[in-house]
C-alpha positions in Angstrom: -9.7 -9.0 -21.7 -7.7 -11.7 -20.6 -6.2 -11.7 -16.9 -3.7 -13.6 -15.3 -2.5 -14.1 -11.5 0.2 -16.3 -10.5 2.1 -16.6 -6.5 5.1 -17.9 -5.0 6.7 -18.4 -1.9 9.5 -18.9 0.2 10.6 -18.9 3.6 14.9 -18.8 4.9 16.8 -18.5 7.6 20.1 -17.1 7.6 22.4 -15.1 10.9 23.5 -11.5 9.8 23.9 -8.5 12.3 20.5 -6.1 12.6 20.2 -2.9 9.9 18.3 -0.1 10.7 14.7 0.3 9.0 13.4 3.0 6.9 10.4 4.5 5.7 9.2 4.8 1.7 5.4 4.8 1.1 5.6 4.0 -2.6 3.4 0.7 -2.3 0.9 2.1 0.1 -1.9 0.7 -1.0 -0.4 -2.8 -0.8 1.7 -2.2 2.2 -2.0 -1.0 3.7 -4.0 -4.2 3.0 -1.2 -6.8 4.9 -1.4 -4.2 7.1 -5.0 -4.4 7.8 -5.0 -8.5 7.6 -1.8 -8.4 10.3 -4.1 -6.2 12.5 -7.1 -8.1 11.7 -5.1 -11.5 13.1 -3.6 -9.4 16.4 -0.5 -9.3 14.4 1.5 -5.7 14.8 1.9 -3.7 11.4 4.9 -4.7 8.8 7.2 -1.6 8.4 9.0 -0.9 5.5 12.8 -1.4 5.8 14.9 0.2 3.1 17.4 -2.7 2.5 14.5 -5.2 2.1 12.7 -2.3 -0.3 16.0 -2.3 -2.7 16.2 -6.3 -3.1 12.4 -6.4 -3.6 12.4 -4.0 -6.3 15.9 -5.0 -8.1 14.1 -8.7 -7.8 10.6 -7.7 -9.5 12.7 -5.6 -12.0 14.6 -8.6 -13.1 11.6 -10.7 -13.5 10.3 -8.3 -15.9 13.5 -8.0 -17.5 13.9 -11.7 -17.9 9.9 -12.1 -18.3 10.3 -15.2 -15.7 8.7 -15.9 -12.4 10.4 -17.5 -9.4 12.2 -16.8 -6.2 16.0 -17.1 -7.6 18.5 -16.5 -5.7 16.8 -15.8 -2.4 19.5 -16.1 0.4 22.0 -14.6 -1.9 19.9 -11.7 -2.8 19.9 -10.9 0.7 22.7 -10.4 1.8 23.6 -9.0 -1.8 21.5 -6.0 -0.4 23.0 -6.0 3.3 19.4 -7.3 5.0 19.9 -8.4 8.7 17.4 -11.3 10.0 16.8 -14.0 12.1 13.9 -15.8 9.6 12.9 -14.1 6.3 10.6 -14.8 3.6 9.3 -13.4 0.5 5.9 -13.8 -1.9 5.4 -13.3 -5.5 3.0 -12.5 -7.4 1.7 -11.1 -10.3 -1.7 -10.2 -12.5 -3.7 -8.2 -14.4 -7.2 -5.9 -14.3 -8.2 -6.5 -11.4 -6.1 -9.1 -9.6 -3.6 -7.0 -9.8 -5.3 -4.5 -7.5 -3.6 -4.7 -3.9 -6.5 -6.3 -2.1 -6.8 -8.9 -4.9 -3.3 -10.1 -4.2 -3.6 -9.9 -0.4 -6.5 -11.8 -1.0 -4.5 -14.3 -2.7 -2.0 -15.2 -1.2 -4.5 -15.6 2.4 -6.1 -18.4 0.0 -2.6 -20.0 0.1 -1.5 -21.7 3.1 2.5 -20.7 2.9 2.1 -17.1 1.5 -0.4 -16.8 4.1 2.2 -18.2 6.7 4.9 -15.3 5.6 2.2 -12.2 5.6 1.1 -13.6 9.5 4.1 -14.7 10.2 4.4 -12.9 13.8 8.5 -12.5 13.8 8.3 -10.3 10.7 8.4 -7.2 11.3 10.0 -5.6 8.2 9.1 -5.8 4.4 10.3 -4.3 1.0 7.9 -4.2 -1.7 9.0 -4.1 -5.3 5.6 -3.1 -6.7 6.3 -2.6 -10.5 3.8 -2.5 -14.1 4.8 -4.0 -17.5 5.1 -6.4 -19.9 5.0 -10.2 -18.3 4.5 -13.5 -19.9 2.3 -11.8 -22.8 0.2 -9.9 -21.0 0.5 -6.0 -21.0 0.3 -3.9 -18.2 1.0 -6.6 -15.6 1.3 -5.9 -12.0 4.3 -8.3 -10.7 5.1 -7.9 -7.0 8.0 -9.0 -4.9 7.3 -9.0 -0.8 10.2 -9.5 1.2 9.8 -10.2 4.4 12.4 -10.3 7.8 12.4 -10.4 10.7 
């Protein structure tokens, strides 16, 4: 079995009024390992915010859709979904077996110096995670992940 793992990243800046957050455990398991690593670096927890949560998952949806891999619009996605922040960021990634699991890809992008600077970035406070399984670049049964980050 052949297995793949790829990750991006990108960081913004961009003036919009504060939304309130809101609270969806879908990714748990993912959420719960940057959770741990946050803690782990005296970092308070990420909480989901539901605005960040929409543009994550309409974002991972149209990578699979378009089987490509890349930020896109980030800034305009944004606000496209009505997310306040100061600073905001987001990591990709995706893979299969068993870098696909949620620790693998934590594990990941700590190994890369600017995903590692959004997940302990100490002004986010808020994510969206768009944590979906399919078809991707030839591989079936992919894992591709969107993290959106804000603060």
């Amino acid at each position: 079995m052949r297995q793949a793992f790829v990750v991006l990243c990108v960081l913004g800046a961009l003036a919009v009024p504060v939304a309130a957050a809101g609270s969806d455990t879908h990714e748990s398991g993912l959420l719960g390992e940057m959770n741990s690593v946050r803690t782990a670096h005296g970092l308070a927890p990420l909480r989901l915010d539901p605005h960040l949560e929409q543009a994550a998952v309409a974002h991972t949806r149209q990578m699979l859709a378009s089987n490509t891999f890349a930020h896109g619009a980030f800034g305009s996605r944004m606000l496209q979904y009505n997310v306040s922040f100061s600073t905001a960021g987001e990591n990709l990634a995706w893979g299969t077996g068993s870098l696909s699991t949620p620790h693998a890809i934590v594990a990941a992008w700590m190994a890369s110096p600017e995903h590692r600077a959004n997940l302990l970035r100490a002004s986010f406070r808020r994510v969206g995670l768009g944590d979906l399984v399919g078809t991707f670049q030839g591989h079936g049964d992919a894992r591709v992940v969107t993290a959106d980050f804000a603060g």
